[in-house]
C-alpha positions in Angstrom: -63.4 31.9 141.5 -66.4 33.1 143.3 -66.6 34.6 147.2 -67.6 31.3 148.7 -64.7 29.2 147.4 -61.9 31.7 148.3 -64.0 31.7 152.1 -63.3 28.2 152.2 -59.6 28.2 150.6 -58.4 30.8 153.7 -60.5 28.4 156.4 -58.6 25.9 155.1 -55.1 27.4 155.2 -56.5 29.1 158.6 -57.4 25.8 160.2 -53.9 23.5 159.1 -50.2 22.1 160.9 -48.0 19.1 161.2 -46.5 16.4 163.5 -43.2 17.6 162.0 -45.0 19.9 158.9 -47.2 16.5 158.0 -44.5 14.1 157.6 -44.8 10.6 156.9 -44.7 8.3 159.9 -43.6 5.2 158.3 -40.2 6.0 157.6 -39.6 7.5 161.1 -40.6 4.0 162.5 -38.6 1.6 160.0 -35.7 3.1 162.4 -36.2 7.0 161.9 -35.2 6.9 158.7 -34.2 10.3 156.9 -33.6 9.8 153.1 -33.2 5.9 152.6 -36.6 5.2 152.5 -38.2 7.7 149.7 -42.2 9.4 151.1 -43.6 12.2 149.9 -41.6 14.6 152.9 -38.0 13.5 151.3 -38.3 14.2 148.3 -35.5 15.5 145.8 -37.3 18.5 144.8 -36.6 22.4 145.6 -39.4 22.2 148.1 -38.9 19.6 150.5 -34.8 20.0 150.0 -34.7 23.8 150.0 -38.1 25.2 151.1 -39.0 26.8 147.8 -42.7 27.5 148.1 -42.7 27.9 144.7 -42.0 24.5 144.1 -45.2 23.4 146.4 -47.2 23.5 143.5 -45.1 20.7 141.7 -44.4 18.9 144.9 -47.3 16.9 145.7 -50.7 16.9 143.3 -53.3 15.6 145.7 -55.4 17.5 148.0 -55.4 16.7 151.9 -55.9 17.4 155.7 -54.4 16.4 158.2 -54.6 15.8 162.3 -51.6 14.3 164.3 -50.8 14.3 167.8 -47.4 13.7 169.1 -45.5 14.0 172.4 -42.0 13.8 173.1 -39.9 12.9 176.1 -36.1 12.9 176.8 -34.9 12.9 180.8 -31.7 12.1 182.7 -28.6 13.6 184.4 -26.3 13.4 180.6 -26.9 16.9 179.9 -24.8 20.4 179.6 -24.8 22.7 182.6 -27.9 25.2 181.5 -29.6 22.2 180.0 -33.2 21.1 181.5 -33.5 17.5 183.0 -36.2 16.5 181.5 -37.6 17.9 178.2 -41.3 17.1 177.4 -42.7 18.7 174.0 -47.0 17.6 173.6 -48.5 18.7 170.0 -51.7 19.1 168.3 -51.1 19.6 165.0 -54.2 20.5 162.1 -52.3 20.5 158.2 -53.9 21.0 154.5 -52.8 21.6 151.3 -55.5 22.6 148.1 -54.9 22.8 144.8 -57.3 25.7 144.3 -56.7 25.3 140.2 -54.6 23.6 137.4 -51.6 27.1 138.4 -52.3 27.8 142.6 -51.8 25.1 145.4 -52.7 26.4 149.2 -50.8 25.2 152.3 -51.7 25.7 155.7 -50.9 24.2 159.2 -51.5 24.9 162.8 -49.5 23.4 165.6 -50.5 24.0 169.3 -47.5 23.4 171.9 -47.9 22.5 175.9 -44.1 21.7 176.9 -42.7 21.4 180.4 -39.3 21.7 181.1 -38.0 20.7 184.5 -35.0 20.9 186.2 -33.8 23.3 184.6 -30.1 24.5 185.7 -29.7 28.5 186.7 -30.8 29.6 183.2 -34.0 31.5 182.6 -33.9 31.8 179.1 -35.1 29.3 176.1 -31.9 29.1 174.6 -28.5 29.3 176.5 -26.4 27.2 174.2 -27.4 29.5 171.6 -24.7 30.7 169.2 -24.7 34.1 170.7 -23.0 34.6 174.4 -25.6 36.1 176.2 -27.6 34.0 178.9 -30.1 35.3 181.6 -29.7 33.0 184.9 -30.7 33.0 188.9 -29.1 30.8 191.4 -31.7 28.4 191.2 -32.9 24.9 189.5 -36.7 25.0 188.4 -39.3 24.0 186.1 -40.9 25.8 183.2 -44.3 25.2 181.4 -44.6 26.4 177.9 -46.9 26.8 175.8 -48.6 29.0 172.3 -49.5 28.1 168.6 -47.4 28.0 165.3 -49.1 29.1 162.1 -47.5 28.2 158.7 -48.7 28.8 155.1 -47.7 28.5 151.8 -48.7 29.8 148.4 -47.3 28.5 145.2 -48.6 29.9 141.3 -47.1 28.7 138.4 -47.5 32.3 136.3 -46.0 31.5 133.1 -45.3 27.3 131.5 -42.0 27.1 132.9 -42.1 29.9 135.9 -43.5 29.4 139.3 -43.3 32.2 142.1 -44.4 31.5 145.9 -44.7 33.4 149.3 -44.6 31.7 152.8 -45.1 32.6 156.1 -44.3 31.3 159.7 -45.6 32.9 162.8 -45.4 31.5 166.3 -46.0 32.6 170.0 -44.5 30.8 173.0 -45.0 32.2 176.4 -43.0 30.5 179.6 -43.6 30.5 183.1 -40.6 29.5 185.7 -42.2 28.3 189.2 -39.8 29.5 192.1 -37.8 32.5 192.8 -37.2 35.0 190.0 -40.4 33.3 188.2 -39.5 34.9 185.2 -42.1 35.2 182.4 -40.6 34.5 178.9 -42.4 35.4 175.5 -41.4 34.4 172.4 -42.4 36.1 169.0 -40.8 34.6 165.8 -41.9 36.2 162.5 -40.5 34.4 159.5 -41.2 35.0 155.6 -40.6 33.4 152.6 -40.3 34.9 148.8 -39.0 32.0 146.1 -38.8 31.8 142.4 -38.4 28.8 140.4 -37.6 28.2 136.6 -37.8 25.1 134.9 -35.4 25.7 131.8 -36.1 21.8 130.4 -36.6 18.6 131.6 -33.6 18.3 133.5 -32.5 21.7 134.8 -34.8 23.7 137.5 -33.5 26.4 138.9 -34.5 28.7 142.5 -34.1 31.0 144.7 -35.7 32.1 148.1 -35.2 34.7 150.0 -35.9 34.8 154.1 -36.2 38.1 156.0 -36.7 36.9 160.1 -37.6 39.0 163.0 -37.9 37.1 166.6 -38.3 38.5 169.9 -37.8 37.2 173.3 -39.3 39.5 176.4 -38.4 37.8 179.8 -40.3 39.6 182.6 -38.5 39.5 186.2 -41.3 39.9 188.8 -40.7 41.3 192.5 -40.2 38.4 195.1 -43.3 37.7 197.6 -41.3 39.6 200.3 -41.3 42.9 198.4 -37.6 42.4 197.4 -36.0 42.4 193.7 -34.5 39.0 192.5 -30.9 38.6 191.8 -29.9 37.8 188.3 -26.8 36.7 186.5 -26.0 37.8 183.0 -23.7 36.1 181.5 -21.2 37.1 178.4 -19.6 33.8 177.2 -20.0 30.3 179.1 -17.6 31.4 182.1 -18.1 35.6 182.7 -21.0 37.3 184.5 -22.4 40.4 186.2 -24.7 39.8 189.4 -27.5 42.5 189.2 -30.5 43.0 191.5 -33.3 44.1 188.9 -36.7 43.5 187.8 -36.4 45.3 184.9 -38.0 43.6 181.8 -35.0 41.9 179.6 -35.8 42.1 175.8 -33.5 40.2 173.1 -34.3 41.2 169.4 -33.1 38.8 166.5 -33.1 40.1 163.3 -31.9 38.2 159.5 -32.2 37.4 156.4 -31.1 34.3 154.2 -30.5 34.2 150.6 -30.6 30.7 149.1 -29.8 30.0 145.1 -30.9 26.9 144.4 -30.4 23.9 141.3 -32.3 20.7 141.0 -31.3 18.0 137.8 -33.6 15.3 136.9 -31.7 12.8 134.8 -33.5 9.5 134.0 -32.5 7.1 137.0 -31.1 10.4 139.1 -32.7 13.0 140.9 -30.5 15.6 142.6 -30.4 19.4 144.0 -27.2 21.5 144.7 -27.8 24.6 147.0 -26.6 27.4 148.5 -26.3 30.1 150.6 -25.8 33.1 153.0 -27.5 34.1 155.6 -26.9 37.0 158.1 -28.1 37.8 161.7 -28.1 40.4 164.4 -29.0 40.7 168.2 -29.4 43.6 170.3 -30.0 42.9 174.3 -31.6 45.7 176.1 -33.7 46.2 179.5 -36.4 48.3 180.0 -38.6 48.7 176.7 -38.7 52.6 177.0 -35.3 53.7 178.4 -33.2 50.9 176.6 -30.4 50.2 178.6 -28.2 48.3 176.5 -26.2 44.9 177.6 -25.1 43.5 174.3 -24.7 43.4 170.9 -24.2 40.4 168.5 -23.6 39.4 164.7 -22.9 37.0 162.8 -22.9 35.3 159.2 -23.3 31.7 158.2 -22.5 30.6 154.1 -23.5 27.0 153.8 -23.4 24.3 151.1 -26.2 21.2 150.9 -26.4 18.9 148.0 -28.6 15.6 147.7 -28.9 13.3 145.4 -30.9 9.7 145.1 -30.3 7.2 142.4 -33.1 4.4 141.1 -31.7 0.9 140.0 -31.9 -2.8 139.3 -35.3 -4.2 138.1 -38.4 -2.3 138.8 -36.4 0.2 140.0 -36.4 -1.5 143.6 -33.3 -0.5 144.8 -33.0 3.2 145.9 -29.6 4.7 147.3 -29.3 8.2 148.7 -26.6 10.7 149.3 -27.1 14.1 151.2 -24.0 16.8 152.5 -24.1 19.6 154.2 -21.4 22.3 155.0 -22.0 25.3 156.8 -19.4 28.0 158.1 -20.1 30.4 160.8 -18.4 33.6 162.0 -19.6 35.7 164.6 -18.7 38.3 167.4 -20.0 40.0 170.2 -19.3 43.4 171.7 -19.6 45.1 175.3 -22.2 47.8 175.3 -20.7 50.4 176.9 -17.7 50.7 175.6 -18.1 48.5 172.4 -14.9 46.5 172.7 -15.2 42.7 171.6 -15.7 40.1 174.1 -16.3 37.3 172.2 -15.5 36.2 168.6 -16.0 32.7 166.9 -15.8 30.2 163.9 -17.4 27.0 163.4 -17.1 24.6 160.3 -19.8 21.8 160.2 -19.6 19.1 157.9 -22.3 16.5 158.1 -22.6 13.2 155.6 -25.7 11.0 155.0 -26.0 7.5 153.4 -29.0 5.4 152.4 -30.0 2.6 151.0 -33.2 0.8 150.5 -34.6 -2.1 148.6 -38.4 -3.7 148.0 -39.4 -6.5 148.1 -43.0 -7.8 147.2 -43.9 -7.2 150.7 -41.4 -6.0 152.1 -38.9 -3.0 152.1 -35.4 -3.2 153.9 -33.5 0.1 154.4 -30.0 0.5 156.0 -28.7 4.4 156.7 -25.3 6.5 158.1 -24.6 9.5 159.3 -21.5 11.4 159.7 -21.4 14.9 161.7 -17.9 16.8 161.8 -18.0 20.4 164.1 -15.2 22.3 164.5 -15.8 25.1 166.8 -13.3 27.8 167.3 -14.4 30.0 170.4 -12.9 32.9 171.6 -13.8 34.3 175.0 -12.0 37.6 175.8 -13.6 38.6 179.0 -12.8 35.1 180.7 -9.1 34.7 178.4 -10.4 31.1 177.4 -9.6 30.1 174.2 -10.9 27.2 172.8 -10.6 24.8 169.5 -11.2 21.1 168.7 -13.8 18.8 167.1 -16.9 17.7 168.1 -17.9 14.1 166.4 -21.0 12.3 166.2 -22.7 9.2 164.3 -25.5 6.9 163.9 -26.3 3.7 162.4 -30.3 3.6 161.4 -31.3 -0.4 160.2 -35.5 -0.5 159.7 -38.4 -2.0 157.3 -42.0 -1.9 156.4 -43.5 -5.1 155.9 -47.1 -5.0 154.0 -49.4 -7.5 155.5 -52.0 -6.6 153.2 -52.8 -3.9 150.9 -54.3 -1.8 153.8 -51.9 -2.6 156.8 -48.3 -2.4 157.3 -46.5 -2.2 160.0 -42.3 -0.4 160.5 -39.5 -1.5 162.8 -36.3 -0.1 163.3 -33.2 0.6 165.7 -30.9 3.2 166.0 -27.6 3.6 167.4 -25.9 6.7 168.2 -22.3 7.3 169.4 -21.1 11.1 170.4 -17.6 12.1 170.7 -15.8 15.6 172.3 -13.1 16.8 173.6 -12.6 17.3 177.4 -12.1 20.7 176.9 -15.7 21.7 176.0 -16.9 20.2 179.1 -21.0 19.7 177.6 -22.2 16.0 177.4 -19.2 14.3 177.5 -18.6 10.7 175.2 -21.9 8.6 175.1 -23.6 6.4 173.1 -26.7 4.0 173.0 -29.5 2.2 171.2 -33.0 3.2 170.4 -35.6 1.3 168.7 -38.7 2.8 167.1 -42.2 0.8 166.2 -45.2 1.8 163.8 -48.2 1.0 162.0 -50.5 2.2 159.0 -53.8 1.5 158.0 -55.5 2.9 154.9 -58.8 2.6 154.7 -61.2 4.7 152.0 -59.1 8.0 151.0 -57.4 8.1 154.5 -54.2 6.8 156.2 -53.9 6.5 159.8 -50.4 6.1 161.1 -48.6 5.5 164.7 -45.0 6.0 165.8 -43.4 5.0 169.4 -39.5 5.3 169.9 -38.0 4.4 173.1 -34.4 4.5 174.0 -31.2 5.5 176.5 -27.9 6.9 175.8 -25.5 6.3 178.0 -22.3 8.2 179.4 -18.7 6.8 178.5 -17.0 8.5 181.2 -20.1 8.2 184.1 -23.0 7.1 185.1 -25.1 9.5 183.4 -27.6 8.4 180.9 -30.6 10.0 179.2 -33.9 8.2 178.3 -36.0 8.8 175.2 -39.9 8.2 175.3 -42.1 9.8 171.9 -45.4 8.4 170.7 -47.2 10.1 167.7 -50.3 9.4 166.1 -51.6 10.9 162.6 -54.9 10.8 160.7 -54.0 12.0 156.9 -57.6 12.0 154.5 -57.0 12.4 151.1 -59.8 14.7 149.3 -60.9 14.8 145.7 
């Protein structure tokens, strides 16, 4: 491999990201479709189900690149207490993948964000429903622009007939401004690696494993007021408990992990399916001021979760396609004062979610019909405020879409979704709602590319209120296939 071509492999990985790491529009606008209708970013394989990056060689043999633009828009009053009223994510998003040789395959994406969040309620941080029970807040509602790049790539060398190994990484930078009062600068660092193995032992057994060491930071800088005066701030431990402090002192929040993931594919001859699964362990340490470290909290927890899919070919032609996915993941965690390191907050949370999927083609034509199922059983434990709560959380959707080829360049994608959510009054977050939403899309190939649109519109609606919340995305992607 001489100078010149390895220049133009890292330029290539240097210069790449996704509308959703490069997935295939069509099936998100038959109805937003996620396993009933098979494309190349559902497949049953250890890297688009697990991640592997080992597996990116086998995944898809063609070389490409990528541009998609997308933006994203959800607004209303149905929304939890911390939550924003209106959420607006815009993307630019460059991808590629290269098969450098017959053994190495090359991934590479950038993704540039400009989000605005607006109305958002008291909290001053990017995520206050996060699993651990620390949240920043003022007294105020306000809006925050965001915005910073996302680099991914991916490596993948098969190194011996029947044994790949592959690397990954994910790097990101978001930076946040809030407009009035404490006008708070937030940056985000997130640092993610990936190290995965995989071994075919025959034709129907593959086996993997990844492993996933993390490191995110959020800084939030508190600036003086305009008067000369420090901003009051409100830290809260748990959803109900806070301490009122008059500070500008910089507020850092270090996340640190790792995952383990074992993982087993079988390829049977009308059957495809992978069984995986895993442990992963966090920590958090809240602190303010960078060189003196005055400690406010300290958090752990540990997730072991359980995914399996499966997707079965039959009738004539193989033009029927049903699909299967589950996922179980239980969570334990706790929290601790700083001071004088007793716990103040300790939780569990079991999460079962069920898919269901079924397509069938047609000469021009491909019907597809999809359900989901999502069971969460939180169990939260608030010492500090002596509130102890436990009961499910419930949620569905009903997906019904198609593609219909008009020739062998154009098709165009339909679909509607409807969505019900169900909890208990206890939790006092969203409430009961449900609602419809129905998505619309076109592709065109033409010479090696594939140009692809997606719009989805749609409201849900409150049970108990008035309170709805209206959906608004439009994406548009340019995909070139090289030789």
């Amino acid at each position: 491999m001489n100078l010149l071509k390895v220049k133009n492999i890292i330029l290539l990985v240097i210069l790449s990201l996704t509308f959703s790491l490069a997935g295939d529009l069509r099936s998100d606008a038959a109805g937003n479709m996620e396993i009933a209708i098979p494309n190349w970013n559902n497949r049953v394989n250890l890297y688009q189900a697990a991640g592997n990056t080992a597996w990116l060689q086998m995944n898809d043999p063609r070389n490409w690149m990528l541009i998609s633009g997308g933006t994203m828009n959800t607004w209303g009053e149905l929304r939890r207490y911390w939550d924003a009223y209106g959420l607006h994510t815009n993307l630019l998003t460059f991808a590629g993948q290269k098969h450098v040789s017959e053994t190495q395959t090359f991934y590479g994406s950038i993704t540039y964000n400009i989000d605005r969040r607006t109305g958002v309620n008291r909290a001053i941080e990017l995520e206050p429903y996060a699993l651990d029970p620390f949240v920043l807040c003022d007294s105020t509602q306000g809006d925050f622009d965001y915005n910073g790049p996302t680099v991914v790539v991916g490596f993948s060398h098969r190194i011996l007939p029947k044994l790949w190994w592959g690397v990954g990484l994910n790097y990101a930078i978001y930076r946040g401004l809030k407009k009035n009062y404490s006008m708070p600068e937030i940056i985000r660092r997130n640092i993610q690696a990936d190290f995965s193995l995989a071994y075919r032992l025959n034709q129907t057994v593959t086996m993997g494993v990844s492993f996933r060491p993390y490191d995110l930071r959020d800084l939030t800088k508190i600036v003086q007021q305009p008067d000369g005066t420090e901003p009051v701030v409100y830290r809260y431990r748990g959803e109900f408990e806070f301490t009122s402090v008059t500070s500008k002192d910089d507020r850092t929040a270090i996340y640190n992990g790792a995952e383990i993931i074992p993982q087993l594919m079988l390829h049977f001859k009308n059957i495809r399916g992978i069984v995986l699964g895993g442990y992963y362990y966090r920590w958090h340490e809240v602190y303010d001021n960078v060189h003196l470290r005055k400690y406010d909290g300290y958090y752990q927890g540990m997730h072991y979760y359980f995914n399996t899919f499966w997707r079965w070919d039959f009738g004539q032609r193989q033009q029927n396609i049903l699909s299967i996915r589950y996922r179980f993941r239980y969570i334990q965690d706790w929290a601790e004062e700083p001071l004088r390191k007793f716990a103040i907050y300790r939780s569990f949370h079991h999460i079962h979610d069920l898919t269901l999927g079924f397509s069938r083609r047609f000469r021009s034509f491909t019907i597809a019909l999809e359900g989901n199922y999502r069971y969460y059983l939180p169990d939260k434990k608030d010492y500090l405020a002596h509130v102890y709560r436990e009961a499910a959380i419930k949620s569905g959707r009903m997906n019904i879409g198609g593609i219909y080829r008009i020739n062998p360049k154009l098709n165009v994608e339909a679909g509607m979704i409807w969505r019900r959510y169900s909890e208990p009054a206890i939790w006092h977050y969203f409430g009961n709602y449900d609602g419809l939403a129905g998505t619309l899309g076109a592709s065109y190939k033409f010479n090696n590319n594939l140009l692809q649109i997606y719009t989805k519109v749609g409201k849900w609606k409150s049970s108990q209120s008035d309170k709805g919340r209206t959906i608004a995305d439009f994406a548009i992607q340019l995909k070139q296939y090289l030789r």
